[in-house]
Kinemage of the C-alpha trace (Angstrom):
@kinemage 1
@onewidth
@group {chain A} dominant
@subgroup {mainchain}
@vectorlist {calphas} color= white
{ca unk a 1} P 73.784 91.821 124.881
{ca unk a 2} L 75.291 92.946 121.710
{ca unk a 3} L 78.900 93.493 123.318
{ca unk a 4} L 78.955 89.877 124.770
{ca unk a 5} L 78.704 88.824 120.890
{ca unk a 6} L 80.803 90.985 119.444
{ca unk a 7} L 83.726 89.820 122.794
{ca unk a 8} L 83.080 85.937 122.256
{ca unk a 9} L 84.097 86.960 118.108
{ca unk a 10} L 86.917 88.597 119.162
{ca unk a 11} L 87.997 85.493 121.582
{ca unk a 12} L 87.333 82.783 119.262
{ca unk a 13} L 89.022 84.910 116.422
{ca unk a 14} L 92.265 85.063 118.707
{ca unk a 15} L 91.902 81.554 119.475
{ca unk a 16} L 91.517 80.154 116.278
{ca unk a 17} L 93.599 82.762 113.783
{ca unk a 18} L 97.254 80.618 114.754
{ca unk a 19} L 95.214 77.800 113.419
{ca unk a 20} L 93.880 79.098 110.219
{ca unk a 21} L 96.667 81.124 108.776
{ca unk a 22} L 98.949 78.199 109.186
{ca unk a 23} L 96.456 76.627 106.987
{ca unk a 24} L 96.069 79.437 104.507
{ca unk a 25} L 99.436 79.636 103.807
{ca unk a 26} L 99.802 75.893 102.467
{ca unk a 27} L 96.611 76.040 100.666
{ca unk a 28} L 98.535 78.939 98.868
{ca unk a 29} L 101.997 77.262 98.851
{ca unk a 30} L 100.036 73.695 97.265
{ca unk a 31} L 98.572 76.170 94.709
{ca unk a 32} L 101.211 77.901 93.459
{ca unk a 33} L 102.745 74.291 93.174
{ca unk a 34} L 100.470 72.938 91.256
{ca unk a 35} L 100.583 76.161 88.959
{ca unk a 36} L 103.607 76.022 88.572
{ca unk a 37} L 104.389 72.041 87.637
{ca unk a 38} L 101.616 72.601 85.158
{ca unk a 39} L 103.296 75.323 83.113
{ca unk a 40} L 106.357 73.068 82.747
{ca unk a 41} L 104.473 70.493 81.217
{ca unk a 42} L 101.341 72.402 79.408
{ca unk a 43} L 102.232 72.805 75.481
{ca unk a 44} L 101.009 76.179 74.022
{ca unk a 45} L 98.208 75.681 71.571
{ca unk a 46} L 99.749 77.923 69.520
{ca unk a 47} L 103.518 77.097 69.209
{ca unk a 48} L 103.645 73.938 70.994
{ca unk a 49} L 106.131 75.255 72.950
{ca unk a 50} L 106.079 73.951 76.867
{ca unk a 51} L 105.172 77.555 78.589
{ca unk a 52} L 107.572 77.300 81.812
{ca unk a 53} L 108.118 79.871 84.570
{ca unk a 54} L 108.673 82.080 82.715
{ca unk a 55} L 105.301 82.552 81.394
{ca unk a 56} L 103.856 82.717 85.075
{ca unk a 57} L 106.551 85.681 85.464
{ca unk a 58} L 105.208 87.127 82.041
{ca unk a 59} L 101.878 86.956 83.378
{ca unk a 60} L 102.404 88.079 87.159
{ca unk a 61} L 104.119 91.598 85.609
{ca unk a 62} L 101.285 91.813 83.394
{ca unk a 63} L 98.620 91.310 86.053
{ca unk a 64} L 100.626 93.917 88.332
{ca unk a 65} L 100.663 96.469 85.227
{ca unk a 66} L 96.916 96.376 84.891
{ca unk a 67} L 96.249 96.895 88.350
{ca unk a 68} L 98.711 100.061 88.615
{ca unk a 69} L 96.920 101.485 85.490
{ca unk a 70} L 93.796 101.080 87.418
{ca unk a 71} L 94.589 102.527 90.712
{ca unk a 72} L 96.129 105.277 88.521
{ca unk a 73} L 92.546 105.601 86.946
{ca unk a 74} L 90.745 105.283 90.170
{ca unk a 75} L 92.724 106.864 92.808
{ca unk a 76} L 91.181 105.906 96.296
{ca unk a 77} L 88.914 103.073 95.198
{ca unk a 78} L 88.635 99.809 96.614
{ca unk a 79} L 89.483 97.095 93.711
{ca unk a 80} L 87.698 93.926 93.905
{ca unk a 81} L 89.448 92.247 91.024
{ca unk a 82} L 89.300 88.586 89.742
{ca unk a 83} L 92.617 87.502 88.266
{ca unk a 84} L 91.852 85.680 85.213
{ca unk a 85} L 95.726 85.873 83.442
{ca unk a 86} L 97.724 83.281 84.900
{ca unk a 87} L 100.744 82.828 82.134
{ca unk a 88} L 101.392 83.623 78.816
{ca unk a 89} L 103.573 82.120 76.157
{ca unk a 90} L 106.862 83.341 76.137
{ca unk a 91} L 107.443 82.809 72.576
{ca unk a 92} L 104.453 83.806 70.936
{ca unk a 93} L 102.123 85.862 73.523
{ca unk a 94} L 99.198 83.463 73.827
{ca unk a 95} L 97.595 84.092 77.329
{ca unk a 96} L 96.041 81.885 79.598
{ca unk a 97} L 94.151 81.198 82.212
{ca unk a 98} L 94.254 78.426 85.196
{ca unk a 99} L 91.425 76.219 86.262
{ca unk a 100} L 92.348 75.077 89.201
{ca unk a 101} L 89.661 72.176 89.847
{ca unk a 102} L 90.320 70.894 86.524
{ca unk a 103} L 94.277 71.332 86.561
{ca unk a 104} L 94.383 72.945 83.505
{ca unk a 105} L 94.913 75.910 81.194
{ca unk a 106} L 92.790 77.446 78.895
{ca unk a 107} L 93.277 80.329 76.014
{ca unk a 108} L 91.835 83.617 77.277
{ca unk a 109} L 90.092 85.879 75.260
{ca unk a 110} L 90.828 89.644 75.690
């Protein structure tokens, strides 16, 4: 009985997976759209500088730096991580984070 189950997953998971990664790849693309025409209009609380690309770019190497350091730490774990840095101020370092249901940044704390 159990390998009927486990054959009718594997069907409907054939059937339906050229349906939902179509769809998980513009729920992705409309996100990182909406990231990105916020940080070309958000002012930085600190500098009131309009934080750009090139804070997302500031904030992507950091992200990627932090989770080298930590497979470096933890060779052969498996990293559940929650990114919480999604752009930082080019001119004066102030990071932030995106909330995505409220379209908004916030300061981060670290």
């Amino acid at each position: 009985m159990n390998g009927i189950y486990i054959t009718l997953l594997a069907v409907a998971l054939v059937l339906f997976l050229p349906v939902l990664l179509p769809v998980a790849l513009v729920q992705h693309s409309l996100y990182l759209s909406r990231l990105r025409a916020l940080a070309n209009r958000f002012h930085c609380t600190n500098c009131e500088r309009i934080l750009g690309l090139e804070s997302l770019r500031l904030a992507d190497a950091a992200e990627s730096d932090r989770v080298a350091q930590l497979r470096r730490e933890h060779p052969g774990a498996r990293l559940r991580l929650n990114r919480t840095l999604h752009a930082i101020c080019a001119n004066c370092g102030q990071p932030y984070t995106f909330l995505e249901k409220e379209n908004n940044f916030i300061e981060e704390v670290r």
